[in-house]
C-alpha positions in Angstrom: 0.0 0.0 0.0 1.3 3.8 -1.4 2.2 5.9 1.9 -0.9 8.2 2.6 0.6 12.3 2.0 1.2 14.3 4.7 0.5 18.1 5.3 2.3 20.4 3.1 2.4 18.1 0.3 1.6 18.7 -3.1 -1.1 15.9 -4.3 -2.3 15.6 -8.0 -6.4 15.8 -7.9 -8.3 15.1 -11.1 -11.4 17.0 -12.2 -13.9 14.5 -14.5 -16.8 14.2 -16.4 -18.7 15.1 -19.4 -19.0 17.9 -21.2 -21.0 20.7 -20.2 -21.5 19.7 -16.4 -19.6 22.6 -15.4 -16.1 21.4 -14.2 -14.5 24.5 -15.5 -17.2 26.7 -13.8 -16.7 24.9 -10.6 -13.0 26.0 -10.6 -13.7 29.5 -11.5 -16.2 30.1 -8.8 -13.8 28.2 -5.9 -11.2 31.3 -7.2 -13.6 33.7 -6.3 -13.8 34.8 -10.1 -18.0 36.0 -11.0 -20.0 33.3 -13.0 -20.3 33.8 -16.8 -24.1 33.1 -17.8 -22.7 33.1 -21.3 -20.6 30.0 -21.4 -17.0 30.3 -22.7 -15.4 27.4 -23.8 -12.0 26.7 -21.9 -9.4 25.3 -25.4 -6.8 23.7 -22.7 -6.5 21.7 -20.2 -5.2 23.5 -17.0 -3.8 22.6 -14.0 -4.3 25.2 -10.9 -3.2 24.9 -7.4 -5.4 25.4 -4.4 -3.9 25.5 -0.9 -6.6 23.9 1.3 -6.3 25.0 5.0 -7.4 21.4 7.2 -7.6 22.7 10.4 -3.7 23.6 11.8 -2.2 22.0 8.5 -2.7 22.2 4.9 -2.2 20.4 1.9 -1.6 21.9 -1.8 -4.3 20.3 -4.3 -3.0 20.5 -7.8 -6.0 20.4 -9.7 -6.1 18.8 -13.2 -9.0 20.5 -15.4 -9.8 17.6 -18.3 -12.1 17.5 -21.3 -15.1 15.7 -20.7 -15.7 15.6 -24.4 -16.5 11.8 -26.0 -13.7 12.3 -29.0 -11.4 13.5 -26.0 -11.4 10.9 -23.7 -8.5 9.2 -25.1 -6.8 12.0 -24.0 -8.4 12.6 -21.0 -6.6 9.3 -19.8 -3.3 10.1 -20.5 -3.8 13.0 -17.4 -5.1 10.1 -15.2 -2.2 8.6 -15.3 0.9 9.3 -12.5 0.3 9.7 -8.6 -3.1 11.0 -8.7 -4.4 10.6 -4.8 -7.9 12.2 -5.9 -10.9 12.3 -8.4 -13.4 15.1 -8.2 -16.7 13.5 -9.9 -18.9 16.3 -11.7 -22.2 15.5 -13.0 -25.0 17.7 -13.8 -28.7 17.0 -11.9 -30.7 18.0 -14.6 -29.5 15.9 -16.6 -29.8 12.3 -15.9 -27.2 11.2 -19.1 -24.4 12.3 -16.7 -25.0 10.8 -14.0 -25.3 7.8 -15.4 -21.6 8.1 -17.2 -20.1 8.6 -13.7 -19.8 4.7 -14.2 -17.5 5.3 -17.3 -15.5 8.0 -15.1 -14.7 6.2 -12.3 -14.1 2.9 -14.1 -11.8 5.2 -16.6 -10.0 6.1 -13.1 -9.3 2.5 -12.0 -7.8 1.9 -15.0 -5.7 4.7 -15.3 -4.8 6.4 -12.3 -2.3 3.5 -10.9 -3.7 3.9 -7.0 -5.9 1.4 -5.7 -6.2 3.6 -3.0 -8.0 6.7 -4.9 -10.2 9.5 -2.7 -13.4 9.9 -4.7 -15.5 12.9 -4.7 -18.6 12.7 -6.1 -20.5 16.1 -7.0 -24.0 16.9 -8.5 -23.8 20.5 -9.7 -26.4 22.8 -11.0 -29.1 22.2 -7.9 -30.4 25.6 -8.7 -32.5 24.4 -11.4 -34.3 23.0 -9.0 -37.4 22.7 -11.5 -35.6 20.9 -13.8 -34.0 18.6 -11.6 -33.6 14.8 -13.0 -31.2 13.3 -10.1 -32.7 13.5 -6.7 -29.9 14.0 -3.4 -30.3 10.5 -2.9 -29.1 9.1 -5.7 -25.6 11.3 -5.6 -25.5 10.0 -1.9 -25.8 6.6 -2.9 -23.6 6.9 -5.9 -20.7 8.0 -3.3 -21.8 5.1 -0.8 -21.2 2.5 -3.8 -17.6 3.7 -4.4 -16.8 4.4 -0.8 -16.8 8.0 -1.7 -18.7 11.4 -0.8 -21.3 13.3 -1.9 -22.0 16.7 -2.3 -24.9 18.7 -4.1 -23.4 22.0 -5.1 -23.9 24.9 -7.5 -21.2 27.1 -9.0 -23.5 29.7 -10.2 -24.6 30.3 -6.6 -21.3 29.2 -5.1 -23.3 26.6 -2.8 -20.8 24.1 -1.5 -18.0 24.7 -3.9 -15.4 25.4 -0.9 -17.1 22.2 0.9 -15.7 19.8 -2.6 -12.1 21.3 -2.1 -11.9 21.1 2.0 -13.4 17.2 1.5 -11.3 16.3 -0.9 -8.3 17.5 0.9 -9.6 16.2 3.9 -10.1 12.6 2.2 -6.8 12.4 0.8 -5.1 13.1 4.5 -7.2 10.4 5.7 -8.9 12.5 8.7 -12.5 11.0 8.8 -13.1 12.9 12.2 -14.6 16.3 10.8 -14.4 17.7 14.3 -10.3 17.9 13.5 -10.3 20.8 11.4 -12.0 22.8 13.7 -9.2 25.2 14.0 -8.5 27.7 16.3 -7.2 30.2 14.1 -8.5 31.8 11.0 -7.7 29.7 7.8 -5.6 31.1 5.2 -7.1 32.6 2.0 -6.7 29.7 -0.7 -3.9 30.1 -3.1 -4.2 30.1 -6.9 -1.5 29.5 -9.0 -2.2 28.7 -13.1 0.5 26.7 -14.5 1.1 26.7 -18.5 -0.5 23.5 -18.6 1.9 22.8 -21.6 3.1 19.4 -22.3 4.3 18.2 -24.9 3.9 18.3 -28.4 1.0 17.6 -31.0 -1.0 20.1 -32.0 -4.3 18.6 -31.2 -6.2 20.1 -28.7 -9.7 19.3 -26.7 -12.0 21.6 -25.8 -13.0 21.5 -21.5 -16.2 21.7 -20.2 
């Protein structure tokens, strides 16, 4: 079994799913950054880091943004691959076609990410269209039950929950299941965003993330 990170380490977190389900947007509003009603297509992968205060220590999330497009998800795998201690789930509650591809995700993720011992977060975005609503709470909960994961229902229009995805991943991944832990005394610091060129390597060829 992999040793389990400590504090102050940097950990490779994947963000997955399809298209549209608002991965991107769920990044943007965790930076603070004012939602776009007009969507605007990402053309590249990025990778951002996120200092996550957990109570008295921290740990540095660097967060891999991937297409969630079908004629993409070739590539998709290929930033799977390497340490990754986390997967950050997104699928969109109105629509009932996403939730059912988590399946494809987190199989994708077995099979790619080369840790048996993966921290799965599984997240339902958009519950402010309440009215047109196809995946009821229960069924993200009991998706995140079947892959000994969590749950939560968010929206990154309204910014409901998005710090909660962040601080729960981080807290999975230092393997702190006691919530009452990061119950720190002092104030936490303000996360900390850094973009990196998300380059890599050649090929022109690029995918478009949602």
């Amino acid at each position: 079994m992999p040793p389990q990170p400590g504090p102050n380490q940097t950990v490779k977190v994947v963000l997955v799913g399809d298209s549209g389900v608002g991965k991107s947007t769920i990044l943007s509003s965790y930076r603070g950054e004012r939602f776009n009603p007009c969507y605007v297509q990402t053309q590249e992968r990025e990778i951002k880091n996120a200092k996550v205060q957990v109570g008295k220590e921290s740990v540095d999330l660097q967060i891999w943004d991937t297409p969630g497009n079908a004629h993409c998800r070739t590539i998709t795998t290929a930033y799977m691959q390497g340490d990754v201690k986390g997967v950050i789930v997104v699928f969109d509650v109105t629509s009932y076609d996403t939730y059912l591809d988590v399946q494809h995700w987190v199989k994708t993720v077995k099979q790619y990410a080369g840790n048996e011992n993966v921290k799965f977060v599984f997240v339902g975005n958009k519950n402010d269209l309440s009215v047109r609503r196809k995946v009821l709470l229960e069924a993200g909960e009991e998706l995140a039950k079947q892959h000994n994961g969590a749950y939560i229902d968010a929206s990154a229009k309204k910014k409901d929950n998005i710090d909660k995805i962040f601080k729960t991943m981080a807290e999975s991944i230092l393997g702190v299941a006691n919530n009452t832990y990061f119950e720190a005394k002092r104030e936490p610091e303000p996360d900390d965003f850094s973009r990196s060129d998300g380059g890599g390597g050649g090929g022109g060829f690029r995918c478009t993330v949602l």
